[in-house]
N, C-alpha and C positions, 0 to 999 in steps of 0.2 A: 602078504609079504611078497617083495619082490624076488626074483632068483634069475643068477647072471650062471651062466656057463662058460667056463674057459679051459682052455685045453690044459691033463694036470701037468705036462711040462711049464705052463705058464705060472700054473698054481706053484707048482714047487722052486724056480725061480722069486716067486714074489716072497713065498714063506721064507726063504734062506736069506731075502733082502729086511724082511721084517725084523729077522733074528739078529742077524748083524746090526742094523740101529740098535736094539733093545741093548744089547750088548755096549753098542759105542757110546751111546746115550747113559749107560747107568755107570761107565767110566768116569764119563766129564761130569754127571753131577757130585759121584762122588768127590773129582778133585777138586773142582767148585765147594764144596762143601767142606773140605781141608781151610780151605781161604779165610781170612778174617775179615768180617760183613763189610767192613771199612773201605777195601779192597774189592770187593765185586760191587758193592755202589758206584765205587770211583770207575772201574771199569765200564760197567753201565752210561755212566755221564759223559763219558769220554767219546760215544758213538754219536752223540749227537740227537739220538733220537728218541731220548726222554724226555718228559715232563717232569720239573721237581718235584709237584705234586707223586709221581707215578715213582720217584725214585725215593720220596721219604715212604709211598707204603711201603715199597722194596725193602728196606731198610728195617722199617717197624714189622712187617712181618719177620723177615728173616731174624730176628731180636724175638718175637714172639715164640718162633717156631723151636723144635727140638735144638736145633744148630744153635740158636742163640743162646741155650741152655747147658749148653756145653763146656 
């Protein structure tokens, strides 16, 4: 196993940055997950940077998933 040392002001710096995403992140999927599948596909498509292939999984998963059961 490898093992990095950094000084723990640096450590705790990155920890308070870790926490804040976790946090920011479990926001927006919740309000993501308010949305209807219909609406975050479309969204998705709109970026340009899907594959339909890539956005009917999106789709059929999120249909699969708890959400879609909703």
């Amino acid at each position: 196993m490898n093992k990095v040392a950094i000084p723990k002001i640096e450590y705790l710096r990155l920890k308070r940055r870790a926490s804040a995403y976790q946090k920011l992140m479990g926001s927006f999927f919740q309000t993501a997950i308010r949305e209807p599948i219909e609406d975050i596909v479309v969204d998705f498509k709109k970026t340009g940077l899907y594959t339909d292939a890539f956005l009917k999984d999106l789709e059929d998963g999120l249909r699969r998933s708890s959400r879609g059961k909703q």
